[in-house]
C-alpha positions in Angstrom: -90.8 -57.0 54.9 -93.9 -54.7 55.6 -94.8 -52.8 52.5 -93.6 -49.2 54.2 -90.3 -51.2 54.4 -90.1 -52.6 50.7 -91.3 -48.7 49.6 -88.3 -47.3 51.4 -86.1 -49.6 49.8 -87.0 -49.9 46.5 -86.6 -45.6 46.9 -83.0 -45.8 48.2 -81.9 -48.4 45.5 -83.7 -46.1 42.8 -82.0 -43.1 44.3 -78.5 -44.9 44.4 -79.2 -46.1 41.2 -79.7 -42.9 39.7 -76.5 -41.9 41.5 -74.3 -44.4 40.1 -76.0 -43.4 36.7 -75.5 -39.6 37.0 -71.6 -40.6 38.1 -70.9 -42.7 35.2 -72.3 -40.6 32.4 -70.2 -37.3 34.2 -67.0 -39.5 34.2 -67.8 -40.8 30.8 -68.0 -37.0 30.0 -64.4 -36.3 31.6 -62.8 -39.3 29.8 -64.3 -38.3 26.2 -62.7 -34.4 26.4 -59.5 -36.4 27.2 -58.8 -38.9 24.4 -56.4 -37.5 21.5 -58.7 -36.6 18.4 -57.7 -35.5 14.9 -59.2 -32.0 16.1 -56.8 -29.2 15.3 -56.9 -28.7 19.5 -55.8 -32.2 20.1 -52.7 -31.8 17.7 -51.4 -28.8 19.4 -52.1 -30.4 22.8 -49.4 -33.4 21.7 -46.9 -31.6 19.2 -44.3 -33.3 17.2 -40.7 -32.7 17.8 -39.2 -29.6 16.5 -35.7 -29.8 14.9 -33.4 -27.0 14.6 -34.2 -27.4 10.4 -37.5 -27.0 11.0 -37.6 -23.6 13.7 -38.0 -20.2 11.7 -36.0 -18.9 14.3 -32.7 -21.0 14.6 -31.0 -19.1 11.7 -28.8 -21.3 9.3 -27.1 -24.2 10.3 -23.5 -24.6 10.5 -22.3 -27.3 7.7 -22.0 -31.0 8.6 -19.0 -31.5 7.2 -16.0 -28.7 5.9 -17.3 -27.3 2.8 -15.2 -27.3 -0.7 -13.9 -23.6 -0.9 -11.9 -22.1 -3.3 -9.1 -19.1 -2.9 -9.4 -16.7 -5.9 -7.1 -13.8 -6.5 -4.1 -13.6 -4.5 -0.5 -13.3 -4.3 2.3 -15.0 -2.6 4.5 -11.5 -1.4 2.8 -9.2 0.4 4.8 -5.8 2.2 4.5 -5.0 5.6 2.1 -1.4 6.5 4.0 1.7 5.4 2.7 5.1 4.8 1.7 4.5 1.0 -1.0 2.2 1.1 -2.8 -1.4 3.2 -0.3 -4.0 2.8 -2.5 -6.7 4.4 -4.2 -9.7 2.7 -7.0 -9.3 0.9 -8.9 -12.5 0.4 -11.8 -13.6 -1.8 -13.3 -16.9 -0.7 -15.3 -19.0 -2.9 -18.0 -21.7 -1.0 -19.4 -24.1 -3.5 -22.0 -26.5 -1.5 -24.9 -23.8 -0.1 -25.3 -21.7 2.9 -22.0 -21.4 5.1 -23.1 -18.4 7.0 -24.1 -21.1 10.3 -20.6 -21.8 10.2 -19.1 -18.7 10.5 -16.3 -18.2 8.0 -13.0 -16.8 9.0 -9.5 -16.0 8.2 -6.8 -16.6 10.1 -2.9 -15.4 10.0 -1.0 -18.7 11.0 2.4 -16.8 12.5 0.4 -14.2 14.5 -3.0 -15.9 15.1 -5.5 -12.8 14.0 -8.3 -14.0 12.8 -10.9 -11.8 11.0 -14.6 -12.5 10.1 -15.8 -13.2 6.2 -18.6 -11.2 5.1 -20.5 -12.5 2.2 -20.4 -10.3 -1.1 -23.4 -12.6 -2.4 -26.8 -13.0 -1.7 -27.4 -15.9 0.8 -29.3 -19.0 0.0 -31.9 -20.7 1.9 -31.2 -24.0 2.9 -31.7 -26.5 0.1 -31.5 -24.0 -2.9 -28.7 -23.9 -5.4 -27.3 -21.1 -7.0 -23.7 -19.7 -8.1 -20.9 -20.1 -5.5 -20.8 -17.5 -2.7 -17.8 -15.3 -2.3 -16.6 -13.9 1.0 -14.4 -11.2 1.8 -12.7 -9.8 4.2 -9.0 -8.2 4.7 -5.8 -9.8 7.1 -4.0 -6.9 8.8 -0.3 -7.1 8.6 0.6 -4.2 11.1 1.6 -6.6 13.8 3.7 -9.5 11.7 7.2 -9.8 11.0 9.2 -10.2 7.9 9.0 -14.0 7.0 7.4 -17.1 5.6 3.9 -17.5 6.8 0.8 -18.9 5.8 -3.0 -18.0 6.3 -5.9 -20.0 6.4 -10.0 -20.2 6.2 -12.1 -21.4 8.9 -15.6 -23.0 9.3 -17.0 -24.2 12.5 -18.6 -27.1 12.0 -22.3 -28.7 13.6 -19.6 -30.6 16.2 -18.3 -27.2 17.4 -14.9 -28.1 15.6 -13.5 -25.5 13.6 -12.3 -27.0 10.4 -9.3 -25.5 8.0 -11.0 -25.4 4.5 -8.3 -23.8 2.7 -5.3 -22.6 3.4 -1.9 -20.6 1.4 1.5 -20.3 2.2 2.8 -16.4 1.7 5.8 -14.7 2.4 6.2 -11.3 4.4 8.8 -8.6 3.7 9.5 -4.9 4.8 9.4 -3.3 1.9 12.4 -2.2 -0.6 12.3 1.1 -2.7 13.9 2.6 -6.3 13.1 6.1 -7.2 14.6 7.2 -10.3 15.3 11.0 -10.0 15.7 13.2 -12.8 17.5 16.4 -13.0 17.0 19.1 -15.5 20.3 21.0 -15.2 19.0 24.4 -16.6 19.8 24.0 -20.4 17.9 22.4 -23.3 16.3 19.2 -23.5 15.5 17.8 -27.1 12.8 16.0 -28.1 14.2 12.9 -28.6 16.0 13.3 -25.3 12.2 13.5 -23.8 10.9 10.9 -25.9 13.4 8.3 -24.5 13.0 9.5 -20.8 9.6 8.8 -21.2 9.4 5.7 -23.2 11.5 4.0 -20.3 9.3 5.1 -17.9 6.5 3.7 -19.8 7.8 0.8 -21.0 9.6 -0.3 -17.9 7.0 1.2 -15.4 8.9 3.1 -13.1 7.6 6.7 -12.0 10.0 9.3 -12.6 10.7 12.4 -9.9 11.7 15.0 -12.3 13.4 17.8 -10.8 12.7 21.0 -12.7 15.1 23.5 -13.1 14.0 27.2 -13.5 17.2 28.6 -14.9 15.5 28.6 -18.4 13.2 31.2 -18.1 16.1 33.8 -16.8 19.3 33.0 -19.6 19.3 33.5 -23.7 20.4 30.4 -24.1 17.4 28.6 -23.8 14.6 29.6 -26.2 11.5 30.6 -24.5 9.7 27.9 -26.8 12.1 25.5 -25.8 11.6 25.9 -22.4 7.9 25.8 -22.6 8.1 22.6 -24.2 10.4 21.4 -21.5 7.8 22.9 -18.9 4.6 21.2 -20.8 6.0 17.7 -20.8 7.2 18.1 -17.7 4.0 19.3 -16.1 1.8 16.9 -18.3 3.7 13.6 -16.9 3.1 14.7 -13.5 -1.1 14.8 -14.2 -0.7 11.6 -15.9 0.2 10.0 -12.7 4.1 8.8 -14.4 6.0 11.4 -12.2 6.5 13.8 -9.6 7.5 17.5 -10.3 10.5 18.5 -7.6 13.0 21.6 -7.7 16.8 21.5 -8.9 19.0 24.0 -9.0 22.3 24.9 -10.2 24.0 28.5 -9.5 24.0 29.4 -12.8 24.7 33.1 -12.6 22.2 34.4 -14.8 19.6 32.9 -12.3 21.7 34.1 -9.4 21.4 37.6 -10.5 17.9 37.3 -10.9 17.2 36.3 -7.7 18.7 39.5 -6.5 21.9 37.5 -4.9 25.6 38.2 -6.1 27.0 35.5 -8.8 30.0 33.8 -8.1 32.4 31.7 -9.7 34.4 30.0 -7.4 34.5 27.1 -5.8 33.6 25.3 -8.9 34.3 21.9 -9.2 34.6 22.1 -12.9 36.0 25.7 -13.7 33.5 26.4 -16.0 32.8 29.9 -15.3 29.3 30.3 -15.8 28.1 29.1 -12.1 26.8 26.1 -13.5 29.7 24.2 -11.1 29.6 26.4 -8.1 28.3 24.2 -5.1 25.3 25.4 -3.5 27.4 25.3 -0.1 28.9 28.5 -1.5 25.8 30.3 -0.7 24.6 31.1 3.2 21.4 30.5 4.7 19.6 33.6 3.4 21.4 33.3 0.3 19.7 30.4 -0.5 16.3 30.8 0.3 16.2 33.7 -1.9 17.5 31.8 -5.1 14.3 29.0 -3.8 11.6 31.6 -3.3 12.9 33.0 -7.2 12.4 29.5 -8.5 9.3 28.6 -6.8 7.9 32.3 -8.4 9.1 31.8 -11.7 7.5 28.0 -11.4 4.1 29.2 -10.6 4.0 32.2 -13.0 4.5 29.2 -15.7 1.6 27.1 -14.2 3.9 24.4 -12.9 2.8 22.7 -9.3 4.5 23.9 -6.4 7.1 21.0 -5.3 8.2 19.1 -2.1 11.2 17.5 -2.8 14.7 19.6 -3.7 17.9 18.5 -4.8 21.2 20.8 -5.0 23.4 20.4 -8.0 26.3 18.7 -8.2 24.4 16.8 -4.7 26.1 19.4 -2.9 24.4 21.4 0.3 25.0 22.4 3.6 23.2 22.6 7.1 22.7 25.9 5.9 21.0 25.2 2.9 19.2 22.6 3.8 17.7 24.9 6.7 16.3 27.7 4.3 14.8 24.7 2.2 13.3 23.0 5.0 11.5 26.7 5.7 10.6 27.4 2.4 8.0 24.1 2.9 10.0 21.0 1.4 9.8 17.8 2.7 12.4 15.8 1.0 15.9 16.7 -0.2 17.9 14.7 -2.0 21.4 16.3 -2.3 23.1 13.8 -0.4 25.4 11.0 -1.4 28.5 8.7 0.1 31.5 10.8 0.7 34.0 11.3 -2.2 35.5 13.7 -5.0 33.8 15.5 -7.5 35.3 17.3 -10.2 37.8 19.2 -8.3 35.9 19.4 -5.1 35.6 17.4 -2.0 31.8 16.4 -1.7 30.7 18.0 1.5 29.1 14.3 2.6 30.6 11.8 5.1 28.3 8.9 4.6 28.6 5.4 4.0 28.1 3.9 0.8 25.0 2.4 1.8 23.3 5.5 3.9 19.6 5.4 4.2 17.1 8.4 5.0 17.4 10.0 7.6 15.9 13.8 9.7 19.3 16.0 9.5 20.4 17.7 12.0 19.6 22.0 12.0 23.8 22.1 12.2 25.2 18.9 10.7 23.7 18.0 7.2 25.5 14.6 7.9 23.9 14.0 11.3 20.7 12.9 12.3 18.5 15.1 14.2 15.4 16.8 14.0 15.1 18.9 10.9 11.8 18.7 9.7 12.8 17.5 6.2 13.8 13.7 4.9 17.0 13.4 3.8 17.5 11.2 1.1 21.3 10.3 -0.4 21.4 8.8 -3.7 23.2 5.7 -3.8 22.2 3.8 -6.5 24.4 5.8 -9.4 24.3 8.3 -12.2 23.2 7.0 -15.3 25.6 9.7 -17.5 26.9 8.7 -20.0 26.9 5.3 -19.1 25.8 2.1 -21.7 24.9 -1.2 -21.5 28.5 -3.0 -21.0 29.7 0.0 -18.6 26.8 -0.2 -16.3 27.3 -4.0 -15.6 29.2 -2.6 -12.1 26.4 -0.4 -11.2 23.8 -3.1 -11.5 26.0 -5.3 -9.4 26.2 -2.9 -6.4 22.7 -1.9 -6.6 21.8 -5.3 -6.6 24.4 -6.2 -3.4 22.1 -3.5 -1.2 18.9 -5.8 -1.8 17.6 -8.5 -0.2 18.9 -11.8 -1.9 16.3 -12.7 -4.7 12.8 -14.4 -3.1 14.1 -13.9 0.0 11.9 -11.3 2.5 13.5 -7.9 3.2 14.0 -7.6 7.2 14.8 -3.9 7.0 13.5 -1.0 4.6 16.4 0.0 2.1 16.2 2.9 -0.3 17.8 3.2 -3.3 18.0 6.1 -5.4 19.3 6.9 -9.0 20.2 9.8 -10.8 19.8 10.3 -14.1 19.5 13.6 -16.9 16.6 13.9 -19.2 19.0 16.2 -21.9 21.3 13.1 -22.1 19.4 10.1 -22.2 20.5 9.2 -25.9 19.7 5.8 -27.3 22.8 4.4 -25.6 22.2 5.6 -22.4 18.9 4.5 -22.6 19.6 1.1 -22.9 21.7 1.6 -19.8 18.8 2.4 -17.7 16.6 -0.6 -18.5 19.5 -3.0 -18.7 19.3 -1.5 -15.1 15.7 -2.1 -14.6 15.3 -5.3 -16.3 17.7 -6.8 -13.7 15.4 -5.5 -10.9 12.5 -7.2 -12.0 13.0 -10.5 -10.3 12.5 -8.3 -7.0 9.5 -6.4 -8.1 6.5 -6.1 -5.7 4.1 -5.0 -8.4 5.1 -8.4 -10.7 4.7 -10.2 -8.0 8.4 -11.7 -7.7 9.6 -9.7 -4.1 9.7 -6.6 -2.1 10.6 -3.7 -4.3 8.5 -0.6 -5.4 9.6 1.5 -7.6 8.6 5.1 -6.0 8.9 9.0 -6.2 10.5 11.1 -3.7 7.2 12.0 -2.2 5.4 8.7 -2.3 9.1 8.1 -0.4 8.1 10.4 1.9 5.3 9.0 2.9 6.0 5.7 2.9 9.1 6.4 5.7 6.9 8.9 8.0 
């Protein structure tokens, strides 16, 4: 090889050498910036996996398995809706082991399947912390069940997807039943003690009274006008206790008659008394009669009473007629009626059944349905006059035949309404009308034992519209 040769080669093996040296150390480069380092870049690059514990963003998890809850509070009757007040079940659930919201908690009505979310009354937990059990509420709507046994339950979905039944109670379902004890004041004298026991009944056995004042003392001698503001005070002072409602009942009494600008009679009487206290309100006409109403709702008002809704007639005596100028004269309720019969030495101007419920009269047929806008309400649950302990055995055991058996659910509403007189109410009559009551404890709503409330005419009212 010539030395020009040797030169050239010795250059192109240089050249390629420092090629192949410049190649190597830029792929060394490119393989360096690729190897995993404890750099904080290198760690993002390759990140571990995330679990749905660990992501800020997940929310809580749904339990693994059903969580230990706890029903508190609670009954085993509840009514169907009426007009008074939510019938439906109101639950309080108790969760024990952590954080349940994942799992969505729910209540569910077995016989209609309405199911209703829990919303927590506590502060939530973050996974892992312990703290006092968490109570949920919520409220099941009855308005679509029927009278029955049922049962409702508590859901939790679980982390399978499966919803699982963590508690569950067995109820029963009833329309509901109702008492209202009416009072009449006839017009005369009440005493004291007369009061005293009315009121310790109502008291003692918790029943609210409708007392149904009657304005006749403020327009005859025979009542003093102390008496009859004393009769007015306690009468008006139960009604802002919450114990009673204050309604209007009125006798012809023809002192009062005269007052009210209308001519007095005497006959028909069912008692031939003399004094109008027995003449049926049917004796008087349309106009008639809403002029002895406007009288008593004036002379109530002058006295600082509260202007009533509900009316009764005396002697549970009225007509179309009368029940027409009520109606106008802005009463809702009237209770004159009652199953047909005798009284005294009239014939009772009522052709119901035994058992008649409430019912919208008719503007011409007091006895009819129809569309009078006023609720008609007969009383036939019994007058307490006079009666005692033994003699109102016979009583009890009709009122009691008009009520669903004992623990059984009502499947209809039933009304049943007694009359009694807060002048007469001695101690033996007294023990009449809780003899009465005490048997109708085994129904009550409010003790928990069945379907009956014990109501006034205008909670009535409400109830049934």
């Amino acid at each position: 090889m010539t030395s020009f040769a040797r030169a050239a080669y010795d250059g192109d093996v240089i050249r390629g050498a420092t090629l192949l040296l410049a190649f190597a150390v830029v792929s060394g480069a490119c393989t360096t910036d690729a190897r995993p380092t404890s750099s904080p870049s290198a760690t993002l690059a390759t990140p571990a996996p995330v679990t749905p514990a660990a992501s800020a963003s997940a929310g809580p998890l749904a339990p693994i398995a059903p969580p230990a809850a706890v029903l508190s509070g609670g009954s085993t009757w509840y009514l169907l809706p009426d007009g008074l007040s939510d019938q439906g079940i109101r639950l309080d659930v108790q969760f024990t082991e952590g954080d349940v919201s994942g799992g969505r908690p729910r209540a569910r009505l077995r016989s209609t399947g309405r199911t209703i979310d829990l919303v927590p009354n506590t502060p939530v937990l973050p996974p892992g912390v312990t703290g006092p059990a968490q109570h949920w509420l919520g409220t099941l709507a009855l308005d679509d069940a029927r009278a029955g046994p049922d049962s409702y339950e508590v859901l939790v979905r679980l982390r399978s997807g499966v919803d699982a039944v963590v508690a569950q109670r067995a109820v029963v379902l009833s329309q509901p039943e109702y008492v209202v004890w009416t009072l009449d004041f006839e017009g005369d004298a009440a005493s004291d003690d007369a009061l005293a026991n009315t009121l310790a009944i109502a008291r003692g056995q918790g029943v609210p009274m409708t007392l149904m004042w009657n304005p006749r003392v403020w327009t005859t001698t025979e009542v003093t006008p102390a008496r009859a503001d004393a009769m007015a005070q306690w009468t008006t002072a139960n009604a802002g206790a919450g114990l009673a409602e204050v309604a209007l009942h009125l006798h012809a009494w023809t002192d009062f008659v005269r007052d009210a600008g209308v001519a007095p009679r005497t006959a028909p009487s069912w008692a031939g008394r003399g004094d109008g206290y027995d003449v049926p309100l049917t004796a008087f006409d349309e106009s008639e009669t809403r002029k002895l109403v406007d009288r008593a709702l004036a002379l109530m008002a002058q006295h600082g009473m509260p202007r009533p809704t509900s009316f009764r007639g005396g002697g549970l005596f009225a007509s179309a007629a009368n029940l027409r100028a009520v109606a106008a004269a802005g009463f809702t309720v009237d209770a004159s009626a009652t199953n047909a019969g005798i009284f005294g030495q009239l014939t009772l101007p009522w052709t119901l059944a035994k058992d008649a419920q409430p019912y919208h009269p008719s503007r011409d047929d007091a006895n009819a349905a129809g569309d009078l806008a006023l609720l008609e309400v007969p009383n036939i649950a019994g007058n307490t006059y006079g009666l005692t302990v033994n003699t109102i055995q016979s009583t009890i055991r009709e009122d009691l035949a008009m009520l669903a058996p004992p623990t059984q659910p009502a499947a209809t509403r039933r009304v049943l309404t007694l009359v009694s007189h807060p002048a007469t109410i001695d101690a033996s009559e007294r023990g009449a009308i809780e003899a009465l009551f005490r048997a109708l404890e085994i129904y009550r709503f409010d003790r928990g034992n069945g379907p009956l409330r014990f109501v006034t005419l205008a909670q009535l009212a409400r109830a049934l519209k």
